[in-house]
C-alpha positions as CSV (number, residue, x, y, z in Angstrom):
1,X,0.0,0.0,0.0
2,X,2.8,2.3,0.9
3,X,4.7,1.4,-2.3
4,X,1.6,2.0,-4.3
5,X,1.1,5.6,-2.7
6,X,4.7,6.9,-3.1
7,X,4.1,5.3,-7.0
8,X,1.2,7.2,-7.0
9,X,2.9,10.6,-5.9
10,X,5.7,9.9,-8.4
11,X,3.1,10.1,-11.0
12,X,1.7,13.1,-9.9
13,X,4.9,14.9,-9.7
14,X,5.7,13.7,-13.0
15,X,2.5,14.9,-14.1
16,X,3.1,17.9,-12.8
17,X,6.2,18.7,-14.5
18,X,5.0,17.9,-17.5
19,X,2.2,19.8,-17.6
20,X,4.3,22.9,-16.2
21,X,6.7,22.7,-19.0
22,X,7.2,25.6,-20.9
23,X,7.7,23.4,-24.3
24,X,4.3,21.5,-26.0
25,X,4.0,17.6,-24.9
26,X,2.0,15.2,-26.6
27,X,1.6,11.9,-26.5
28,X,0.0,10.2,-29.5
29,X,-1.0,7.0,-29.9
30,X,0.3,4.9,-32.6
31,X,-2.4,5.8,-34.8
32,X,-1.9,9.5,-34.9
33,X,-4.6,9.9,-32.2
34,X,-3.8,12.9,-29.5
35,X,-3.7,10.8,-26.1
36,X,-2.4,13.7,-24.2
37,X,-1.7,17.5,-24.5
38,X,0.1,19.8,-21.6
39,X,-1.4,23.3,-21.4
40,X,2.2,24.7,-23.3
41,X,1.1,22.4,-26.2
42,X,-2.3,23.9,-26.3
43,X,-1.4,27.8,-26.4
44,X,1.0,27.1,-29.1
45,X,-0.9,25.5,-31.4
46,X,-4.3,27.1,-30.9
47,X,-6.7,24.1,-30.5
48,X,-8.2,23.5,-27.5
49,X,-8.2,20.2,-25.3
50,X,-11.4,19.2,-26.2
51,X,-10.5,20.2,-29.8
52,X,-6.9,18.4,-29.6
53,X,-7.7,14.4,-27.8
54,X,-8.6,12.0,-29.6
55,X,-8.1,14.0,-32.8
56,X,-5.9,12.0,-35.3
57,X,-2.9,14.6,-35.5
58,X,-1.9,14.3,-39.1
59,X,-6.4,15.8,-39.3
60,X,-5.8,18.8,-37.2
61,X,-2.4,19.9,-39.6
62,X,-3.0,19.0,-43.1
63,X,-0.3,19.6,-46.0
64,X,1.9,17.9,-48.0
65,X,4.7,19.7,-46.4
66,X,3.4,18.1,-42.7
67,X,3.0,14.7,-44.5
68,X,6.3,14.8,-45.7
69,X,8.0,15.8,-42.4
70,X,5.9,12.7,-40.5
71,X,6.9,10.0,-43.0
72,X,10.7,11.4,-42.7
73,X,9.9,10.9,-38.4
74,X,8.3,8.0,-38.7
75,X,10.9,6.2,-41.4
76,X,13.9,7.5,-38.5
77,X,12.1,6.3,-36.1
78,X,12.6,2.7,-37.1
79,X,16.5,3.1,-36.8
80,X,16.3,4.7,-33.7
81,X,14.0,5.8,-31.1
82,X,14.1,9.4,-30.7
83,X,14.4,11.6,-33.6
84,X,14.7,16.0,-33.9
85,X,13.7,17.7,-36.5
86,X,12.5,21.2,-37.0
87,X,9.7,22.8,-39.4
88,X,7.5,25.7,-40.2
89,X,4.3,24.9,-38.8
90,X,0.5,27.0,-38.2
91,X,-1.2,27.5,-35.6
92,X,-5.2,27.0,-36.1
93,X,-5.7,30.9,-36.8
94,X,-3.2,30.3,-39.7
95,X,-0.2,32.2,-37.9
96,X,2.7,30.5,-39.0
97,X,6.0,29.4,-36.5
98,X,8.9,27.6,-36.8
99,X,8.7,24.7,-34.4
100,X,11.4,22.5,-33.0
101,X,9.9,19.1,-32.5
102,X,11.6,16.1,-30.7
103,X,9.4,12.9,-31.4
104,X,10.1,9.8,-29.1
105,X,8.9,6.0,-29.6
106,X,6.5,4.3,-27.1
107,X,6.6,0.7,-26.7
108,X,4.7,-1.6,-24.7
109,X,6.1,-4.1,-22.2
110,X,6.7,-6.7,-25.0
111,X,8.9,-3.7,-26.3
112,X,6.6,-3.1,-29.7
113,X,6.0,0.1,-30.4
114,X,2.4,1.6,-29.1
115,X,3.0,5.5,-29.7
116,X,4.9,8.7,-29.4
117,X,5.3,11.0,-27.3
118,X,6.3,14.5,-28.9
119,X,7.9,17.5,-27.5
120,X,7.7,21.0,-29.2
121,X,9.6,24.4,-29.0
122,X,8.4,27.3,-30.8
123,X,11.9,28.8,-31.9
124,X,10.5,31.3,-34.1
125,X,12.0,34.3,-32.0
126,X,15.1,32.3,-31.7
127,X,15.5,32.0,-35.0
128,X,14.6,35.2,-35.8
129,X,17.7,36.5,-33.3
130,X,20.2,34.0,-34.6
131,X,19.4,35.5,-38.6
132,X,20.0,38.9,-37.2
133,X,23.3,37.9,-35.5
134,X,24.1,36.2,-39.0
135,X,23.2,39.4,-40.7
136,X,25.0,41.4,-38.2
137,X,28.1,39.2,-38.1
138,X,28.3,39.5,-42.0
139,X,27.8,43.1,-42.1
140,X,30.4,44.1,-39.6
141,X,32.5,41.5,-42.0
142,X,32.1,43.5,-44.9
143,X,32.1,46.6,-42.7
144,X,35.7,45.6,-41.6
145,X,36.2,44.6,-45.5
146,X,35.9,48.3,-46.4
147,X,38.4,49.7,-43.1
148,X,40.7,47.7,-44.4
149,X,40.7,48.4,-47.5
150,X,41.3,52.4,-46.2
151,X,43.9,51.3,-44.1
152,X,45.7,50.1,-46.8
153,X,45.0,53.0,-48.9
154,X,46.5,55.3,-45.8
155,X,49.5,53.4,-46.1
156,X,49.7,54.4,-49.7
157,X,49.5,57.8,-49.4
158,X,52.7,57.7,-46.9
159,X,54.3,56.9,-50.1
160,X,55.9,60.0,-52.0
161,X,55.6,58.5,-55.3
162,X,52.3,56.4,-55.5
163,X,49.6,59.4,-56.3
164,X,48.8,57.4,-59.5
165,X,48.8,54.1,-57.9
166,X,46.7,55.3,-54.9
167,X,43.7,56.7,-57.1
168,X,43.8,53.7,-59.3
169,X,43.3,51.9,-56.3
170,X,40.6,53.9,-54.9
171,X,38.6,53.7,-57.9
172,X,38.9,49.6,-58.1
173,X,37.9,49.4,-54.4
174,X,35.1,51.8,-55.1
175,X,34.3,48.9,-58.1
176,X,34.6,46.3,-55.9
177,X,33.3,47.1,-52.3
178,X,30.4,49.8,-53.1
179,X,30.1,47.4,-55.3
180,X,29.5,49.8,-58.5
181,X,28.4,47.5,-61.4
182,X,29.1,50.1,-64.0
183,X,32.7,51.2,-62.9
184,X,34.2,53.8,-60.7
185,X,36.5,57.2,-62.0
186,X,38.0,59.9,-60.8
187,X,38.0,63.2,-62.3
188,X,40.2,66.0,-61.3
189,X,39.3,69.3,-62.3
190,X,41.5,72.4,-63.2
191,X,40.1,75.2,-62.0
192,X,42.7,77.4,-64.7
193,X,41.3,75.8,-67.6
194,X,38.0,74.8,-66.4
195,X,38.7,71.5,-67.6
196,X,39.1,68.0,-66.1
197,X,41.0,65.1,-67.0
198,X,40.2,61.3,-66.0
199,X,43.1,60.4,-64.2
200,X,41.8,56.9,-62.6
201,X,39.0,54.7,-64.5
202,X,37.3,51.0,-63.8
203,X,34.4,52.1,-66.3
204,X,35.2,49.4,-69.1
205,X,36.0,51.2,-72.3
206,X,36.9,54.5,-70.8
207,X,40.4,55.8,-70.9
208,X,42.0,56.8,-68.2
209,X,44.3,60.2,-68.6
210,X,41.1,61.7,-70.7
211,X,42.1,64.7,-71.3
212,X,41.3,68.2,-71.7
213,X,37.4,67.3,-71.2
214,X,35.3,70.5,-70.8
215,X,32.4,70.4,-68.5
216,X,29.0,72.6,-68.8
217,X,29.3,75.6,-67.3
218,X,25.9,75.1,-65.6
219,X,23.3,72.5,-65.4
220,X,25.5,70.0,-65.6
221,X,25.9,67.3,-62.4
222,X,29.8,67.6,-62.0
223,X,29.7,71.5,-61.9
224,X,27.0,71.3,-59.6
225,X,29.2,69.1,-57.3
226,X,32.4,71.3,-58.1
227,X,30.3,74.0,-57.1
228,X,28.6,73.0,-54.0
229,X,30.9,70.3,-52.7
230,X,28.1,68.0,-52.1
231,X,27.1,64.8,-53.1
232,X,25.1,64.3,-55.8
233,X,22.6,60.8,-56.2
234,X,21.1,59.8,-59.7
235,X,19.2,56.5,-58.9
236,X,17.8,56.4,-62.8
237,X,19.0,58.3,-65.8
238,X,15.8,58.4,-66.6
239,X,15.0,61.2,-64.7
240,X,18.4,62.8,-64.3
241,X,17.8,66.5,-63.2
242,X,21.1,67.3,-64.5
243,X,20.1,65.5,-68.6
244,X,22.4,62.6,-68.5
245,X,25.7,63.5,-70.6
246,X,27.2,61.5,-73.3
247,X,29.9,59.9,-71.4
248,X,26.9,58.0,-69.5
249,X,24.9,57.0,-72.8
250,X,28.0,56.2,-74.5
251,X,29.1,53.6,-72.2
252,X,25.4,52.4,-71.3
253,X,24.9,54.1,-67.6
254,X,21.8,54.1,-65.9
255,X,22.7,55.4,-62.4
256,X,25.4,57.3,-60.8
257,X,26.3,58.9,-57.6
258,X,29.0,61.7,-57.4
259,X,30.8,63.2,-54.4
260,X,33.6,65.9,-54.5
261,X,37.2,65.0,-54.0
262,X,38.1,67.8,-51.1
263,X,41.5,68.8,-49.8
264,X,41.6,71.8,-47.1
265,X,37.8,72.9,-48.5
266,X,38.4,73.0,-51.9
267,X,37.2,71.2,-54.3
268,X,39.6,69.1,-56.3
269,X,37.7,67.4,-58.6
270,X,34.7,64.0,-58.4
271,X,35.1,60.4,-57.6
272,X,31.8,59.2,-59.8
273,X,30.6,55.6,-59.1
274,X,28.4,54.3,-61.6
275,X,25.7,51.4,-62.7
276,X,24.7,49.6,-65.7
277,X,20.8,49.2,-64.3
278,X,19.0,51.6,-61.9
279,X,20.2,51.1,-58.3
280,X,18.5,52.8,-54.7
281,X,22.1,53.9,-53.0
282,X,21.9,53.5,-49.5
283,X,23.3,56.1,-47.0
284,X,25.9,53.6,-46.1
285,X,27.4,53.8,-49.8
286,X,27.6,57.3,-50.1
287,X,29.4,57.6,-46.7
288,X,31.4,54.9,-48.1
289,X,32.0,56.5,-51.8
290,X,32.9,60.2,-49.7
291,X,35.5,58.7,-47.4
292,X,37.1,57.2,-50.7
293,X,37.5,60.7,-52.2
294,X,38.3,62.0,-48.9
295,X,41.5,59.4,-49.2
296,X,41.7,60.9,-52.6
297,X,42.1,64.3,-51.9
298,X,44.5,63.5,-49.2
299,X,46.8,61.8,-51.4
300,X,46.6,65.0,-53.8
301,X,47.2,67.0,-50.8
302,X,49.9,64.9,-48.6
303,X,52.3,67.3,-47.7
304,X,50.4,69.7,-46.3
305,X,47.8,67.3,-44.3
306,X,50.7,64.5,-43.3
307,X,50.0,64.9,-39.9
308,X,46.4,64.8,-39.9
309,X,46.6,61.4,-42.2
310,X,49.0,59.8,-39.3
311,X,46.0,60.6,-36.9
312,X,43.7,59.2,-39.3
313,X,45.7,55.8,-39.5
314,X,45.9,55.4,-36.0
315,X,42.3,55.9,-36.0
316,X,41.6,53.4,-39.0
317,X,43.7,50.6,-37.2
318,X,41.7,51.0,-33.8
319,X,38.5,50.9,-35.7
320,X,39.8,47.2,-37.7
321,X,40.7,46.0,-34.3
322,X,37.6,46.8,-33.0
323,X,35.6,45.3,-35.8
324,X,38.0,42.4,-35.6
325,X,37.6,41.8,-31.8
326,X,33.3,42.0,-32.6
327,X,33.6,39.4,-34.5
328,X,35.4,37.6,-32.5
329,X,32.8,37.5,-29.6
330,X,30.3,37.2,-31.9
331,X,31.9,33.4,-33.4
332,X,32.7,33.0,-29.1
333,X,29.3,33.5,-28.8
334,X,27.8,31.3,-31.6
335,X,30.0,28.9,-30.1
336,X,28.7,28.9,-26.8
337,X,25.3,29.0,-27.6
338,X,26.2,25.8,-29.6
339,X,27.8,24.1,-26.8
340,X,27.1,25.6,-23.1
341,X,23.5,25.4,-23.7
342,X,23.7,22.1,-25.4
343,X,25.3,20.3,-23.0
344,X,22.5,21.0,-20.6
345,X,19.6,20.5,-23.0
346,X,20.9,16.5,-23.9
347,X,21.1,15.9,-20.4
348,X,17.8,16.8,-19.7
349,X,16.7,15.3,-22.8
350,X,18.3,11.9,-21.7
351,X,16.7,11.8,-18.2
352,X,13.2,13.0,-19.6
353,X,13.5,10.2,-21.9
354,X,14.6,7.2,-19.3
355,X,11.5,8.9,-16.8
356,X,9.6,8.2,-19.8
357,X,10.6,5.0,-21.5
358,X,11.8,3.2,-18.1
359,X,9.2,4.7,-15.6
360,X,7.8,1.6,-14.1
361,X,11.5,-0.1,-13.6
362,X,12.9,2.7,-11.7
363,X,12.9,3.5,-8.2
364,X,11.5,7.0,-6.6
365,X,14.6,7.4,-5.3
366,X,16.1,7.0,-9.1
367,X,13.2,8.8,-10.3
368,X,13.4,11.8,-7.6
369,X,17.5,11.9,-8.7
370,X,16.7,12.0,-12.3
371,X,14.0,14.6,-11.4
372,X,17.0,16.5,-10.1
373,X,19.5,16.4,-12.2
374,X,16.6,18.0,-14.7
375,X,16.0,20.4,-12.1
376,X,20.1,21.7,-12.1
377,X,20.4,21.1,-16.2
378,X,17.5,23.5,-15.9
379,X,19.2,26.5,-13.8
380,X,22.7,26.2,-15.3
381,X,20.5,26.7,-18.3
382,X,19.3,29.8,-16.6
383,X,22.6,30.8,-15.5
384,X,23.9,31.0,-18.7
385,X,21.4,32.4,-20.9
386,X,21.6,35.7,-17.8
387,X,25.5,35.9,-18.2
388,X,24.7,36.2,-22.3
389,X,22.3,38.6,-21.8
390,X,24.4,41.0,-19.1
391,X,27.6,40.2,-21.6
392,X,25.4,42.3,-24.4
393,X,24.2,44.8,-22.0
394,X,28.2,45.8,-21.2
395,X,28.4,46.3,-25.1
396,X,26.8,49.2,-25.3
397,X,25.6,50.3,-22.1
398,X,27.4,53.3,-20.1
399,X,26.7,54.6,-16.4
400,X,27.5,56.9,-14.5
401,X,30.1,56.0,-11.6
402,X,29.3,57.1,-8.2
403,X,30.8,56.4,-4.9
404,X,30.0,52.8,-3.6
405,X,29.4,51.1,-0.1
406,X,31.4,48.0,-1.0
407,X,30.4,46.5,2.7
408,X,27.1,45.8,1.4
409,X,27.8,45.0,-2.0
410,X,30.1,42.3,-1.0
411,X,27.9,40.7,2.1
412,X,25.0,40.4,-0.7
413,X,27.5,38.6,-3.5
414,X,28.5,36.5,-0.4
415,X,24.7,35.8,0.4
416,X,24.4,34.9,-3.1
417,X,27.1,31.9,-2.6
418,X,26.0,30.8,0.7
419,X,24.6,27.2,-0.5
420,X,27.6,26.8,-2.4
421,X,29.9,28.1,0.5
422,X,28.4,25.5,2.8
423,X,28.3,22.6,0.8
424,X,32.2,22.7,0.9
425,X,32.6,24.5,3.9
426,X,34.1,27.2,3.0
427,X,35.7,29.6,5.5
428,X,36.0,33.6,4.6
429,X,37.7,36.2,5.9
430,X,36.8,39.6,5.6
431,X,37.7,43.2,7.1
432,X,35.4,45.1,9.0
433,X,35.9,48.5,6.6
434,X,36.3,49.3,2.8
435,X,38.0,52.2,1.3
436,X,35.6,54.4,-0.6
437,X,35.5,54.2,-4.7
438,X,33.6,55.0,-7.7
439,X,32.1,51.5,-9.3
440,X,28.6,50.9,-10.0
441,X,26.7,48.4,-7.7
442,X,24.6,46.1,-9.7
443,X,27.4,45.4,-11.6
444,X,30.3,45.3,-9.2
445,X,28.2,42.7,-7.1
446,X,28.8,40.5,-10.1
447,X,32.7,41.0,-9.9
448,X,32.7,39.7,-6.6
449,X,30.0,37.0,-7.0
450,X,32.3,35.7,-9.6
451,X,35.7,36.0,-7.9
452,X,34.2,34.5,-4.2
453,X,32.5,31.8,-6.4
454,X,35.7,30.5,-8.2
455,X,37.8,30.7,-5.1
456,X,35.0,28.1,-3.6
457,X,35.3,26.3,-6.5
458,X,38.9,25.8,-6.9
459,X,40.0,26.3,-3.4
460,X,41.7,23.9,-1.0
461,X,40.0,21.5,1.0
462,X,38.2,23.1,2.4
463,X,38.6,26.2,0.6
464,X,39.9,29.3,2.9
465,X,39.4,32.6,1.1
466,X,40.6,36.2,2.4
467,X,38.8,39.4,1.0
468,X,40.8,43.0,1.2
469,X,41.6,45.9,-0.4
470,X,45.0,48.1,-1.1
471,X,45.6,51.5,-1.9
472,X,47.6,51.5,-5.2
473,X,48.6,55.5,-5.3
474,X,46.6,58.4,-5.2
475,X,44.0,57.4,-7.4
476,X,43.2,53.8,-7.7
477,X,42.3,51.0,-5.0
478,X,43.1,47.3,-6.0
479,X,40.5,44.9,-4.5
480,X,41.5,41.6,-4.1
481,X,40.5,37.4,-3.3
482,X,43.0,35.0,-2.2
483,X,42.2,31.4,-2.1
484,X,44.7,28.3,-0.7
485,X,44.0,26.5,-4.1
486,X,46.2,24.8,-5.9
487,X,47.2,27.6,-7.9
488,X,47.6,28.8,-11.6
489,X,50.4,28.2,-14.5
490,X,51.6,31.3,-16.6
491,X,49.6,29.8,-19.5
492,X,46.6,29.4,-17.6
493,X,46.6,32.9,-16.4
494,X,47.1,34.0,-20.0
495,X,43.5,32.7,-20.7
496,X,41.7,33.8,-17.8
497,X,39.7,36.8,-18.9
498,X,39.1,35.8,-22.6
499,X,35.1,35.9,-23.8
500,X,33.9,32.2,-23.4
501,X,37.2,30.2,-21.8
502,X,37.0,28.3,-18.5
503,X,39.0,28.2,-15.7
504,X,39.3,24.6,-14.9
505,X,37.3,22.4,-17.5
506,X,38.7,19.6,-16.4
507,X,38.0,19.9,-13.2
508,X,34.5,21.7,-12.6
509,X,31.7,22.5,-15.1
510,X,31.8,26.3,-16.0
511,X,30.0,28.3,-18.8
512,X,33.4,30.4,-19.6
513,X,31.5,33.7,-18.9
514,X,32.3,34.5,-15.5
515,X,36.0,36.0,-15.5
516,X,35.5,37.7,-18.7
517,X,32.2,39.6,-17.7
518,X,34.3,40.8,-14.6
519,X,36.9,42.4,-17.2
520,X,34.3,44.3,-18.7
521,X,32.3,45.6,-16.0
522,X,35.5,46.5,-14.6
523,X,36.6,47.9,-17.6
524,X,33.3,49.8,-17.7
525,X,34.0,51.5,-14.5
526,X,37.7,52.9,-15.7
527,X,39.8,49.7,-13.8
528,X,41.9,47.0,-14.4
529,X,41.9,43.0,-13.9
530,X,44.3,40.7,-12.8
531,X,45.8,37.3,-11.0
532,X,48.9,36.6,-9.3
533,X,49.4,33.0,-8.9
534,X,51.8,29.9,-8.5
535,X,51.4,26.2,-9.0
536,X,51.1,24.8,-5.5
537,X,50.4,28.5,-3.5
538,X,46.7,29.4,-4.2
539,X,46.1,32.3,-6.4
540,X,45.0,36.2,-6.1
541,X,42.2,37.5,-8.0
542,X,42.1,41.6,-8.4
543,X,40.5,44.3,-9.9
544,X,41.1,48.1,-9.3
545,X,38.6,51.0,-9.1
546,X,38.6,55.0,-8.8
547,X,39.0,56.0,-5.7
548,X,36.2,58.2,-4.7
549,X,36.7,61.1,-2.3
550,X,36.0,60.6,1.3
């Protein structure tokens, strides 16, 4: 009787789980027919219960597309027992989703199969989020595409002799990275003569060194531009307000855009960038096409703006290291959305699908641990999906520093840490007053959340940890944690405060978000971040902060 109720409990929980889970369950029976459907499964697909069991599944969404999926399930499922897949679905209003769907075989005690049980995940916003990061990712690519190509072009200009070979190769990146379908040229106009020649050309068929051109004295888009230096933006020759000239119908042009070439504000002639077919410029690519002449008139002008072009380099590097380092975190965090958060998910996956295949054969007491271990899977989930989301918000987000009361902040990110600090008994030690210093505290409790938490982790046995802080100068205070751990090599401490690496991974389970977090926030607040360790002596964690006046 006992044994029945505890069963009977273990079902109920089971139950409850299941219907509390935020993705769709249903369990089907071999036929198709909708044995079971948890409230999630409901809302997202728009039917109600009564509407939804014992409905045939394959009735309530029709299409071939559907059909085609099913058969694909069904025809994997008789290699294996479990199969993923993910398709574009409708909910019974018509609004369409993309939906993850995880589809596990039933059998009966004889071990034939009886039905399905299927689990679904409406990853339309997820999707949706990983196509933006895609689109972002390959526009700061192309973005970075175009720096370099300036950079290189600065480094030209440095060059005495290579005014030629610098506006050729303005004109072919201007071809190439606008991308201008029809050509780019450069025209330089002397204002003695009131003529121009074309001293660089990608327009096939066009000479370069055309000389001796006139151009109209008005009404004409190049003295327009030579008089106003400003852009100007023909999206069709149809309806040029200038007439389209006979250079354009000559070599078959149908749009244009023209922006001065400018040294020391004035006007030194027109980089043109041009199309065979009609073409909508966007903002970007006339920024893009300016800053090429820019480079153009200060390569005519080198002498007398060489120091403003070293400036200008130094700048143009900072900004490809910049892009370059985006990027970077942006593959770190593709990759650990890939892995961190997979890791969990299978493991939760695998218990779920033991509770379910092998429910009457286990235990409570194996049930209750499996349970669990979905339970953890669950908040490491949590865990890292928050430190993603506060890694963005460092991206772009400033504050204003003010003058902190590190006492509190510290006793709360020790609070945070007391279940782990008991579980391995971990003794601290910390003093009774904190110098004063600028910091912001939401974010500053995470510093120490994250330091406290690894010297728990990777402490001694059991872990002793001391807490201080040092005046370093007049200006800065270093805090600081010490553990009696076993200490870090050179190498290691290389690695430490890189986006996505982990501390120990062969040792303890880690999301690789902690250490580098703390760099930023820190970084944020105008300090620095650090370790001094040794193999076999423990290691110190610090960071420095402003000190604010008392």
């Amino acid at each position: 009787m006992h044994s029945l109720i505890e069963r009977r409990a273990s079902i109920e929980a089971l139950a409850r789980a299941v219907a509390q889970s935020p993705d769709g369950v249903a369990v089907l029976a071999w036929g198709g027919e909708i044995l079971y459907a948890n409230p999630a499964w409901i809302e997202m697909h728009g039917y109600s219960l009564q509407e939804s069991i014992g409905s045939r599944i394959q009735d309530l969404y029709p299409g071939e597309e559907l059909e085609r999926h099913a058969a694909e399930t069904v025809s994997r499922l008789s290699e294996q027992d479990s199969y993923e897949i993910e398709i574009r679905h409708h909910k019974k209003d018509g609004t369409p989703f993309q939906a993850w769907l995880i589809t596990t075989l039933l059998r009966d005690e004889s071990g034939k199969p009886n039905g399905f049980v299927i689990t679904a995940r409406d990853v339309t916003e997820w999707n949706r989020l990983r196509v933006a990061l895609e689109n972002e990712k390959t526009r700061l690519e192309y973005q970075y595409r175009r720096q370099e190509a300036l950079a290189s072009i600065e480094l030209a200009i440095n060059e005495p002799d290579e005014l030629q070979t610098t506006l050729e190769r303005i004109v072919q990146i201007a071809t190439d990275l606008l991308p201008a379908s029809g050509g780019a040229s450069i025209l330089l106009w002397n204002q003695a003569t009131e003529t121009y020649t074309i001293s660089a050309s990608t327009v096939e068929g066009q000479p370069p060194y055309l000389a001796a051109r006139r151009i109209r004295r008005q009404g004409g888009a190049t003295r327009w531009i030579l008089d106003n230096s400003q852009p100007v933006v023909v999206e069709n020759t149809e309806q040029d307000p200038f007439s389209a000239n006979s250079i354009l119908k000559e070599f078959r042009l149908q749009a244009y855009a023209g922006v001065p070439v400018l040294a020391a504000g004035t006007c030194l002639g027109v980089l043109y960038a041009m199309e065979r077919e009609p073409r909508h410029y966007h903002p970007n690519d006339i920024d893009f096409l300016a800053t090429l002449a820019a480079r153009a008139g200060t390569a005519i002008s080198k002498v007398q703006l060489y120091e403003q072009l070293r400036e200008t380099n130094l700048l143009l590097h900072k900004q490809a290291a910049d892009l370059a380092g985006r990027n970077a975190d942006l593959d770190a965090f593709a990759h650990s959305v890939a892995h961190d958060l997979k890791n969990p998910l299978t493991s939760i996956m695998g218990y779920a699908e033991l509770l379910l295949d092998d429910y009457d054969l286990l235990s409570n007491e194996e049930r209750l641990e499996f349970l669990g271990h979905i339970a953890r899977r669950s908040t490491k989930m949590h865990q890292i999906v928050d430190g993603l989301l506060l890694m963005s918000q460092l991206h772009s987000r400033e504050v204003q520093l003010t003058a902190v009361d590190m006492q509190a902040i510290v006793t709360e990110a020790c609070n945070r840490l007391q279940e782990s600090r008991q579980q391995r008994d971990a003794i601290l030690h910390m003093p009774h007053e904190w110098p004063l210093a600028l910091g912001y505290p939401q974010w500053l409790e995470e510093v120490w959340a994250n330091y406290v938490s690894n010297a728990i982790k990777y402490g001694g046995t059991p872990p002793e940890i001391w807490l201080g802080a040092t005046h370093c100068g007049d200006d800065f205070i270093r805090f600081w944690v010490k553990d009696n751990g076993a200490g870090l090599t050179p190498e290691q401490q290389t690695q430490l405060f890189l986006p996505f690496t982990r501390l120990h991974t062969s040792k303890q389970e880690g999301h690789g978000l902690g250490l580098s977090i703390v760099r930023r926030i820190v970084e944020k607040c105008r300090g620095t971040v650090g370790v001094e360790s040794e193999p076999g002596v423990g290691s110190i964690f610090w960071f420095t902060l402003p000190r604010a006046e008392e």
